[in-house]
N, C-alpha and C positions, 0 to 999 in steps of 0.2 A: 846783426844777430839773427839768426835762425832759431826758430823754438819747435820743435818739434811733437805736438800734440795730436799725432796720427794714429793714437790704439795701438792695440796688440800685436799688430800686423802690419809696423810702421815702417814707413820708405827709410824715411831720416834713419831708422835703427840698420838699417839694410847697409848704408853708408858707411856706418860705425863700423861695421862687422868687417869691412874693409882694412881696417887700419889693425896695426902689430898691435898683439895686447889688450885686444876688447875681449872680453869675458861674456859670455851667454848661456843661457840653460833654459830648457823650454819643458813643462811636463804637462802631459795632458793625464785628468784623473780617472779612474778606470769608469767614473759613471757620468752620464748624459741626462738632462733633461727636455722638458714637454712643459710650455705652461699653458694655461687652463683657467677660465674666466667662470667666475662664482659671482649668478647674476645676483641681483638684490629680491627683494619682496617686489610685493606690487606694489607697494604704498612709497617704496623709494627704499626703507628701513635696510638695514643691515641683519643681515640673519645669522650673524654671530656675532660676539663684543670685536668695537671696532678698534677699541686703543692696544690692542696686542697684536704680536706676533703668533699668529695659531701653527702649532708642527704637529702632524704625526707619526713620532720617530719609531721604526721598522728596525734597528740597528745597522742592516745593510743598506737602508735605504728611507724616504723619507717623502711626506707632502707636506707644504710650505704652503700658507695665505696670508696675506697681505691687504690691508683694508686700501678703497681707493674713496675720491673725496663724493663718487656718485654712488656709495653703495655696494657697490660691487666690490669682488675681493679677488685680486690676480693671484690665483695659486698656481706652485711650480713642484711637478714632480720629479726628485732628485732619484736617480737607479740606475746599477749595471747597465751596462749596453744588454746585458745577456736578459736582464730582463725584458727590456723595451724587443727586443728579437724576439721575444717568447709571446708577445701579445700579435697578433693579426687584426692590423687596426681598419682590415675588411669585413672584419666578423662582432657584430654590435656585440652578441653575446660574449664573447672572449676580453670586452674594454669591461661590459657592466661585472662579469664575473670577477676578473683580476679588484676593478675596487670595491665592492660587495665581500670579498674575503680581505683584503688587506686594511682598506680603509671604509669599513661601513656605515659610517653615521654621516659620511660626504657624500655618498650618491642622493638620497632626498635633497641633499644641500645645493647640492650642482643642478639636479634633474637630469632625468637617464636620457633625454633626446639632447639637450644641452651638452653632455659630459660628453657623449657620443662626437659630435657634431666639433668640439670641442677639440678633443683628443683626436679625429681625424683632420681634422685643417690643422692645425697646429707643428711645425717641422720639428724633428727632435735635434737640440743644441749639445755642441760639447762644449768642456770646462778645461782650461789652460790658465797656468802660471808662468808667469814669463821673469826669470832677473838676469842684468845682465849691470855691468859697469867697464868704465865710468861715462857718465852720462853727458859728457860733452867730449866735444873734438873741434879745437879751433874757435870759430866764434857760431858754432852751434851747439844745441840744448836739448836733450828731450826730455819730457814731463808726463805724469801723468800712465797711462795702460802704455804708452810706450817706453816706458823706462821700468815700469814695476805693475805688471799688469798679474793679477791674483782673481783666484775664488772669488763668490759672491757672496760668503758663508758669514762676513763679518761687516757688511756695507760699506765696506771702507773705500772700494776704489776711488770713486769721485772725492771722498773728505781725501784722502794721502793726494791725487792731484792740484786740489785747491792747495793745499798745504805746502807741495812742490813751489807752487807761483808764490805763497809768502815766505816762503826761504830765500828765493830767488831775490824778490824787492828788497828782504832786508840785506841779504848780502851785498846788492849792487849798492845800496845805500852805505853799506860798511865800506864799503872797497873804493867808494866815493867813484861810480862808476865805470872803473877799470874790468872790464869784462870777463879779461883772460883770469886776474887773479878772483874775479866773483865765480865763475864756473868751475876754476880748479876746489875751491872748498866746499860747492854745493856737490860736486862727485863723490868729497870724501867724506863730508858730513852725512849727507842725505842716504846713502848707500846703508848703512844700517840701519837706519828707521824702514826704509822699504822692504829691504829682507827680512826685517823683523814681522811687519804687516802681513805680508806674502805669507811666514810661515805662521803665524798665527789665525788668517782666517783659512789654513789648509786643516788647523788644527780644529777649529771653529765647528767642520763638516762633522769631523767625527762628534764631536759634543752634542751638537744638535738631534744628530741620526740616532745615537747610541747612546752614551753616559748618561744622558739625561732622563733614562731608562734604569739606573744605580741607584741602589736605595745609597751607597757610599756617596756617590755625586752628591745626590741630593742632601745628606746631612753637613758637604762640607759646603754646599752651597749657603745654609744655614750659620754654619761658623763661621763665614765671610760675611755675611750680612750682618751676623750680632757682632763682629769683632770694627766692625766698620761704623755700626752705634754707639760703639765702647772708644774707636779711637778713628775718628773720620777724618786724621787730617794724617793719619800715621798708616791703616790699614784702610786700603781703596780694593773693593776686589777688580778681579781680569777684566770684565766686560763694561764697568765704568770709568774704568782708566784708559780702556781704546776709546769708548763711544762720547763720553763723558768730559774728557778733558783736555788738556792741552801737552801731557806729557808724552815726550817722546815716545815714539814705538819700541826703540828696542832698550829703554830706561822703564816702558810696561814689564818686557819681557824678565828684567833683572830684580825690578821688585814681586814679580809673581815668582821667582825662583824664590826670593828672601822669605816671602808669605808660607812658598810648600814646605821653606827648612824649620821655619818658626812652628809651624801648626805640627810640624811630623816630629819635633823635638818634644812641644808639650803632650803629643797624644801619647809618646814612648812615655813619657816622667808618668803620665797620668794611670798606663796600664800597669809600668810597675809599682808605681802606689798602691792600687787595688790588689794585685798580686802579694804583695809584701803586708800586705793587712788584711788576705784570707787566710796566708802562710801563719801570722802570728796569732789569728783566732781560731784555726782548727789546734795551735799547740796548745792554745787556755783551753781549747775542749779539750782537748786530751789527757788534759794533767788534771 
């Protein structure tokens, strides 16, 4: 058996693409990132709270920190290419101005020779999603960024790989290790949980960058969270059902579709109640 664990840019997938009937699709997303190291205090101390995720979403665009176990906080800024073009990362004043207008309570954070120094050595990355199936041919496998390689927007690529290898065990264990018929069902199983991943931490970008910016987002963030104290075993929201548990990815995908028809039904009942009961109390004023 061959397993092919070669990333994004995998030999093994190059082979596949060989044979009649492999399916592939490759997108790259229209922005690039730069990351960017947020040293600590002097005392070691973290100079923001360490147990979060910090963003400051721009709606086009976005900065990202991430606490590390020394203090320091690796932040990654997500933006057009057209932006990153627009900066002259020759000209100090041109880095400090862009994050002084966009993100100004980070430059004290970073420090301005730091942020500089930072954002010059630092190469600028792009962002690719890769799906293709199916994921074996013969008695080879691929797993992992090379079979379902996605955005960085929802953490998931490493968990959906690890998760790949325990499909794999338990299949070969079901199959009582017959190979051919253990790869042929991890292609057909596995292929929607990864598409489903893929297209939700694509979705992820935008939420981060922008919704999150909604006073709408944020109230129904709220009705997820009360509805989820009211019935935890019944309503899970979207982003503890990827990170959170054990249910398939694209059985996430189907119960956040049940969630948006459940909540859009009772928010319709809910407006025409009000509606139908200022309708009935301007006619008692009237009469």
């Amino acid at each position: 058996l061959v397993v092919g664990a070669d990333g994004a840019f995998s030999t093994v997938r190059k082979c596949f693409m060989r044979k009649l009937r492999f399916d592939y699709s490759q997108e790259y997303i229209p922005h690039s990132y730069k990351e960017l190291v947020m040293p600590a205090n002097l005392d070691g101390s973290y100079k923001m709270k360490k147990n979060y995720l910090h963003i400051w979403p721009r709606h086009t665009f976005m900065l990202i920190a991430l606490p590390n176990p020394d203090g320091t906080f690796t932040c990654t800024l997500f933006a057009p290419v057209q932006i990153f073009d627009a900066i002259d990362s020759d000209s100090e004043d041109e880095i400090i101005d862009f994050f002084e207008r966009e993100f100004p309570d980070s430059v004290d954070l970073f420090g301005r020779d730091n942020l500089v120094e930072n954002y010059r050595a630092n190469p600028i990355g792009s962002v690719v999603s890769i799906k293709c199936s199916p994921y074996h041919c013969s008695k080879a496998v691929i797993i992992g960024d090379a079979a379902h390689a996605m955005v960085p927007f929802y953490g998931q690529g490493m968990n959906a790989g690890f998760e790949d290898c325990t499909v794999l065990h338990e299949l070969f264990e079901k199959h009582n290790g017959n190979i051919g018929s253990a790869l042929e069902e991890y292609s057909a199983t596995r292929h929607p949980d990864a598409t489903a991943i893929c297209d939700l931490a694509m979705y992820n970008y935008v939420e981060m960058r922008s919704h999150v910016l909604s006073r709408t987002f944020l109230i129904r963030k709220r009705i997820d969270n009360f509805l989820n104290w009211l019935m935890p075993r019944t309503f899970i929201p979207l982003y503890t059902m990827v990170a959170f548990t054990n249910i398939p990815y694209h059985e996430v995908v189907s119960r956040r579709q049940w969630q948006d028809k459940v909540i859009g039904r009772c928010t319709s009942v809910f407006g025409l109640t009000i509606l139908a009961g200022s309708v009935v109390a301007a006619v008692c004023v009237f009469r």
